[in-house]
C-alpha positions in Angstrom: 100.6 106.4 32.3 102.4 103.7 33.7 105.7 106.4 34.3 103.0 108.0 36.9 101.6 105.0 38.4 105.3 103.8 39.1 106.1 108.0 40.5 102.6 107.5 42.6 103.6 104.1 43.9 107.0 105.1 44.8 105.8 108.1 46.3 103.0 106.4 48.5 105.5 103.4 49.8 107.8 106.8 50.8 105.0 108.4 52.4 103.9 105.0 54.2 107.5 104.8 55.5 107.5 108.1 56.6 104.8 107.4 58.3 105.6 104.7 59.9 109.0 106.0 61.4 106.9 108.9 62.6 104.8 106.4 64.4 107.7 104.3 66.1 109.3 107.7 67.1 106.3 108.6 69.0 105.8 105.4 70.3 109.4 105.9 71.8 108.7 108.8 73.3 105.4 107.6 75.1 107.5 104.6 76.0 110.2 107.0 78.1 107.5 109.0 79.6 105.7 105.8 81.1 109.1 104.2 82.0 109.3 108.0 83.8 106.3 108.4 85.2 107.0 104.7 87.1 110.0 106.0 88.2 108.4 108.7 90.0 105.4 107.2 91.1 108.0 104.8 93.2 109.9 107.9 94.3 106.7 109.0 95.3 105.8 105.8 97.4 109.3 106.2 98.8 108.6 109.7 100.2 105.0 108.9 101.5 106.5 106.0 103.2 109.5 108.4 104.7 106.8 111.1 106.0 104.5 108.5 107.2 108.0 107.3 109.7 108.7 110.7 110.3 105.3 111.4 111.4 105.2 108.4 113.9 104.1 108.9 117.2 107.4 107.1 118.3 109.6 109.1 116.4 107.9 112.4 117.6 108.1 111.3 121.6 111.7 109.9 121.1 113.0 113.5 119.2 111.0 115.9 121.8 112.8 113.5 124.5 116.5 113.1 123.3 117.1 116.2 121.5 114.6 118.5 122.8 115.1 117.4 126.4 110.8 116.7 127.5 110.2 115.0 130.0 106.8 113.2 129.7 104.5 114.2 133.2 103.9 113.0 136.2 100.5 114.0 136.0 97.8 114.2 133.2 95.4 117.1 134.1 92.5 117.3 131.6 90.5 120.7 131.4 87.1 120.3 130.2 86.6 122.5 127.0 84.8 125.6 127.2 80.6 125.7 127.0 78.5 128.6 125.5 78.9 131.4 123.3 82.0 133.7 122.9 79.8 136.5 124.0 79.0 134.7 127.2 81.2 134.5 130.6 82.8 131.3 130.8 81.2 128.7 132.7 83.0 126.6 135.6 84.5 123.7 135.2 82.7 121.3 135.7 79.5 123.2 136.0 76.6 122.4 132.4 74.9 125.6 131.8 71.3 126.6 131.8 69.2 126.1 128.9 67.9 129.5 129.4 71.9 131.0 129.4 72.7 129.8 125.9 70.1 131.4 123.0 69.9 130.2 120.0 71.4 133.4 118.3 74.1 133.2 120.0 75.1 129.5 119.1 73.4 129.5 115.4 76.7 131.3 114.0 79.3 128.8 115.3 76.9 125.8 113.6 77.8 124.7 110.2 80.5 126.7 109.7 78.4 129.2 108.9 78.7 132.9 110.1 
């Protein structure tokens, strides 16, 4: 009896140490993945950051300027954006159409993205 409560002891402290260095092994491993995950998450910041100055207004004007040789103009002319339905003829700058020229069939499709 006390041949197999010394085996079972034995056994059990084995099998806690096992254990335990299964434990610490995965705890390692979770360790390097946060540590990895931190590093990308900066790399990550880095790159929004670099597309954010690469995006800039500035940067855009100054590249279609120096390398792509625009010239901003002399004049701004602003065309007024176009009023009715596809099927209709377009209307004149300028000019609002008639309530009784645009019908609600015609403009219901172009609503709410719905068609």
């Amino acid at each position: 009896m006390v041949v197999v409560a010394a085996v079972a002891a034995v056994v059990s402290l084995f099998a806690l140490a096992a254990f335990h260095a299964m434990l610490v092994s995965g705890q390692v491993a979770l360790d390097e993945l946060g540590s990895r995950v931190a590093d990308e998450q900066g790399r990550y910041e880095s790159l929004r950051l670099e597309v954010a100055s690469l995006e800039s207004p500035e940067r855009v004007v100054a590249v279609a300027q120096e390398q792509l040789g625009m010239v901003p103009p002399e004049e701004i002319i602003w065309l007024p954006a176009p009023t009715g339905s596809p099927d209709q003829a377009p209307v004149t700058a300028g000019a609002a159409p008639e309530v009784s020229q645009v019908s609600w069939g015609a403009v219901k499709p172009y609503l709410g993205g719905t068609r």
